[in-house]
N, C-alpha and C positions, 0 to 999 in steps of 0.2 A: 494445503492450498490446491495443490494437484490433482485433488478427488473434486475440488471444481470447477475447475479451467484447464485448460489444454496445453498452454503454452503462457508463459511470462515472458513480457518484452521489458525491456530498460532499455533508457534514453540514453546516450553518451554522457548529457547534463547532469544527470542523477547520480550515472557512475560516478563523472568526475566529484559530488557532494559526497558523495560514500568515499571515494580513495582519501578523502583526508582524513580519514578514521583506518588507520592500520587492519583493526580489528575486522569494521565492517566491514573492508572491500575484501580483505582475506577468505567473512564467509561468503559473499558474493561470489568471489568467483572461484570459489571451492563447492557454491551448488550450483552453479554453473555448466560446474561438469558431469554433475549427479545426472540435474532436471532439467526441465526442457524451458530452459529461460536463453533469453536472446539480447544481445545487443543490438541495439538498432541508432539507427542516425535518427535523429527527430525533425517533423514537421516544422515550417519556418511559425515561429509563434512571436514575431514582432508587431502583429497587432494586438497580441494577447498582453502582451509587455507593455504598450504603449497605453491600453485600456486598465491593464491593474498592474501600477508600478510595485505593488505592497508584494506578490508573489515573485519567491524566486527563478531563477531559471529551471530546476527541475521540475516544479510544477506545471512550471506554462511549459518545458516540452511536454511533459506526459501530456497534461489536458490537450495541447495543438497535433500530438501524435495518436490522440486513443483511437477516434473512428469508428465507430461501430465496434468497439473491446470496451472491454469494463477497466476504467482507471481504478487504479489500489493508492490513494492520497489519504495524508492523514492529517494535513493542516487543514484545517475547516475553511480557512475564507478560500482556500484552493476547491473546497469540494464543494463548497456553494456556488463557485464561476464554471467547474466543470457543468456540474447539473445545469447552468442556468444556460450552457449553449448542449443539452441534449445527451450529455455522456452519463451513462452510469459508474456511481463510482462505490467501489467497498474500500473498506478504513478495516481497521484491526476488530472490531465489535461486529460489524456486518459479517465477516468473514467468519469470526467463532459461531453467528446464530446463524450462516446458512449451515456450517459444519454438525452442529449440535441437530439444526431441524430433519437434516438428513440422514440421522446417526453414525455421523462417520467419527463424532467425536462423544465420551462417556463427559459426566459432570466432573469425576473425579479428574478427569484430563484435560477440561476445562480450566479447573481449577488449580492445576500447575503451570498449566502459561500464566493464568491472571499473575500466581505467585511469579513467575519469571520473569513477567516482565516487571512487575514493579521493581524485583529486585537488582537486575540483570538492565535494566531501558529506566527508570524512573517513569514509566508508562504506568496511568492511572484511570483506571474507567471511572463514569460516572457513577455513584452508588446506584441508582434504580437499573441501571443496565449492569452493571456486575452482577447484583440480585437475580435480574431476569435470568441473564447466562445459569447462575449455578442455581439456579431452582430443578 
């Protein structure tokens, strides 16, 4: 992710949805100390809340804190409200095809995240866009 963006920020909201997972927050803030990812206090997003009760709080901070950064969301109706006030946003597939476009990633390494995350997240791409990736 690093070969292309500068710096990762996270919302306190977000952490606190990660610390309820031992695991997660553990990798968190084990690359934390790696790479150059950030805690941050987030944007007040109570109009965001008040406009789409259906997203959680981490989404509407990210989306009310991105600002001209690129939000990393992977719920869809969160990344249809991001875009629809102007953020751009990458989810786990964008992020493998800018990687792939810019060779910073082979197919065959492609193809062990896909494998990792089904096995490791129960994360599942679409068939035509799995295709696309490992073509």
């Amino acid at each position: 992710m690093f070969k292309v963006v500068d710096k990762v920020y996270v919302t306190f909201e977000v952490y606190e949805e990660l610390s309820r997972c031992k695991d997660l927050v553990k990798l968190l803030v084990d690359a934390m100390r790696w790479y150059r990812i950030e805690l941050i206090e987030s944007e007040d997003y109570s109009e965001l809340e008040k406009e789409h009760p259906e997203l959680g709080k981490g989404e509407l901070s990210v989306i009310a804190s991105a600002k001209k950064r690129i939000a990393f969301i992977e719920d869809r109706k969160a990344e249809r409200v991001a875009e629809a006030v102007g953020i751009d946003v990458f989810n786990i597939p964008v992020l493998l095809f800018v990687l792939k476009r810019n060779s910073y990633l082979k197919r065959d390494e492609i193809a062990q995240i896909i494998k990792e995350l089904k096995l490791k997240d129960n994360y599942f791409f679409k068939k035509d866009i799995e295709e696309e990736l490992l073509k």
